[in-house]
ZAZA-579158 format. One record per residue (C-alpha): z, x negated, y negated. Coordinates in steps of 0.5 Angstrom, whole numbers, padded with zeros to 4 digits, always signed. Layout:
REM ZAZA-579158
ZXY;...
REM end
This chain:
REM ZAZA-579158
+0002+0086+0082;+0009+0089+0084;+0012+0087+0078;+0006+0090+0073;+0007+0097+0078;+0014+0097+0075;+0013+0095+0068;+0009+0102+0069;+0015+0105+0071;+0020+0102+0066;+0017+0105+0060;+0020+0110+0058;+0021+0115+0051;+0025+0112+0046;+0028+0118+0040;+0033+0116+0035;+0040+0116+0037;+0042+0121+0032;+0037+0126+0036;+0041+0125+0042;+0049+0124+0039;+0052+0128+0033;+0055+0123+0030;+0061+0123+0023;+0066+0117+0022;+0071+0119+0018;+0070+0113+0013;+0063+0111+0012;+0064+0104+0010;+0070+0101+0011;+0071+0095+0009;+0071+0088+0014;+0071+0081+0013;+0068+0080+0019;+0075+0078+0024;+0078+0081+0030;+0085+0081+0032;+0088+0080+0039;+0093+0086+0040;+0098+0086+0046;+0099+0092+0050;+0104+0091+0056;+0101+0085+0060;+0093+0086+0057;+0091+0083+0051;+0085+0087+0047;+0081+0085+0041;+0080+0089+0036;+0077+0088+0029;+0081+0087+0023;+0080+0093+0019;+0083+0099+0017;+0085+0104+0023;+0079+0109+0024;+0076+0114+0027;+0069+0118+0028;+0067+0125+0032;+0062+0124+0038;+0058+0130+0041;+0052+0130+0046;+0047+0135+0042;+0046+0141+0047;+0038+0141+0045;+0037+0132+0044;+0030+0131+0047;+0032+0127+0052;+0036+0133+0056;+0041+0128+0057;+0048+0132+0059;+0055+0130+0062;+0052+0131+0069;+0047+0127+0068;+0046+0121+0073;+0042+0115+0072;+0040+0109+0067;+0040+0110+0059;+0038+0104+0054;+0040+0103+0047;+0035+0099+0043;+0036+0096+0036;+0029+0095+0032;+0028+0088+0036;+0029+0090+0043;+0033+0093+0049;+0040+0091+0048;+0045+0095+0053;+0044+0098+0060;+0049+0103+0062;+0049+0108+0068;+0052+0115+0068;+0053+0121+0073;+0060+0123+0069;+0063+0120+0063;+0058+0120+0057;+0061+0122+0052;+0066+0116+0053;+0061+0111+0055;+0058+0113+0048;+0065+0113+0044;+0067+0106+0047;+0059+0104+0045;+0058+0106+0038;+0066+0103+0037;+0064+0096+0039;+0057+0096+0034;+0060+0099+0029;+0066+0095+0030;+0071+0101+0029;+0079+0100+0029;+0081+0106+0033;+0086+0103+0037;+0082+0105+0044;+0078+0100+0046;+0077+0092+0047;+0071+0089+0044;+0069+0084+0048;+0066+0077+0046;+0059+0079+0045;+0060+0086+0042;+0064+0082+0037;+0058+0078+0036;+0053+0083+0035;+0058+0087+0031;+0058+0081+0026;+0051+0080+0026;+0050+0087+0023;+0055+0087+0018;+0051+0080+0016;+0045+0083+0017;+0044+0090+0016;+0042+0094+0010;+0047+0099+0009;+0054+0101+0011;+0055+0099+0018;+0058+0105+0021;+0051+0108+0020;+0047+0108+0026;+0040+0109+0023;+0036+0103+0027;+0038+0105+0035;+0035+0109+0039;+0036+0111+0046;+0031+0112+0052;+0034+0116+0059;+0031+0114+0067;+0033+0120+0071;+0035+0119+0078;+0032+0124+0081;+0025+0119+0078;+0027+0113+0083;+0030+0115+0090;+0023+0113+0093;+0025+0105+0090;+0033+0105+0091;+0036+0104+0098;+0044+0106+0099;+0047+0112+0103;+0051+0114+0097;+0050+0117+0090;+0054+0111+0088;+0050+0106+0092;+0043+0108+0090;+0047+0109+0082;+0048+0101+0083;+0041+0099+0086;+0039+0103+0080;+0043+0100+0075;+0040+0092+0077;+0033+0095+0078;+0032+0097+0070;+0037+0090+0069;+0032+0086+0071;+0026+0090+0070;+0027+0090+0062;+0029+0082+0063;+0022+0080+0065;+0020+0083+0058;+0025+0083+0053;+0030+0078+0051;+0036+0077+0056;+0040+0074+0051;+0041+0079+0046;+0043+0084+0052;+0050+0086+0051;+0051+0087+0059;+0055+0082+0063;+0051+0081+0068;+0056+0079+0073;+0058+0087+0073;+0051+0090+0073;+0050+0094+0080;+0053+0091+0085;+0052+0084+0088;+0048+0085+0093;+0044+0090+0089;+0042+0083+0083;+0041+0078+0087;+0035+0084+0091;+0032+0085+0084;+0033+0079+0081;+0029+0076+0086;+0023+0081+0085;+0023+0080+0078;+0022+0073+0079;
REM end
């Protein structure tokens, strides 16, 4: 019964990523034949797709229906036309929370970010299977949990700790009911630990 209480609580609006973030790549459709490249930067070594340098403008909508704005603070979720494929919190730094994340789905060479094994996967994937350009981002919609929703279910004295608690908690509750492998979060990093080994064990 617990769980199915929280699956209640889990749902939530879904809107068209392009309702909530305005959107323009430079270059709609560049070409890529697939591959990335490791680049050295000091002591750190960064993958990156091997295609041409390029860029995209990246503005969080003032009237997006989700009423999501730079001091917002929760959980937001990307989903593809499958499922949930990403969990991210936020209480500052959305746009560049956002900016990292259509980098890597749109496997965009700007010279900024790493793109992590599973985003190369997943980015691969697309430009096979997807219709059209893959600098599109026509098949992704995003839901929001606001905080202020939660604190009766997170324990922690901080903002940074219930933030964490909160972060496991949609982790784990959107596990028990989409599939976990094409989520492209590293588990290790969600919450704290203390905080996945409580949720992971109620949604058991």
């Amino acid at each position: 019964m617990k769980n199915n209480h929280f699956v209640n609580e889990l749902r939530t609006d879904l809107v068209p990523m392009s309702d909530v973030w305005s959107y323009q790549p430079t270059d709609m459709n560049p070409e890529w034949n697939g591959t990335y490249q490791q680049v050295r930067s000091g002591k750190q070594t960064y993958a990156r797709p091997d295609r041409n340098e390029s860029s995209f403008s990246l503005k969080l909508r003032e009237d997006n229906p989700l009423s999501m704005n730079k001091h917002s603070a929760g959980i937001y979720v990307i989903y593809d036309t499958e499922s949930c494929i990403y969990i991210g919190k936020t209480d500052t730094k959305i746009s560049q929370r956002f900016h990292a994340h259509i980098t890597k789905l749109t496997a965009t060479n700007n010279k900024r970010h790493h793109h992590p094994e599973k985003w190369q996967a997943y980015a691969k994937w697309r430009a096979e299977n997807k219709t059209g350009a893959l600098n599109s981002l026509d098949e992704f919609s995003i839901g929001f949990y606001d905080l202020s929703n939660f604190l009766k279910f997170l324990d922690g004295e901080t903002n940074k700790a219930m933030m964490d608690d909160m972060e496991a908690l949609i982790f784990y509750g959107l596990c028990s009911t989409n599939d976990k492998y094409r989520l492209l979060n590293t588990e290790n990093q969600v919450g704290s630990r203390k905080a996945r080994e409580k949720w992971r064990q109620f949604f058991q």
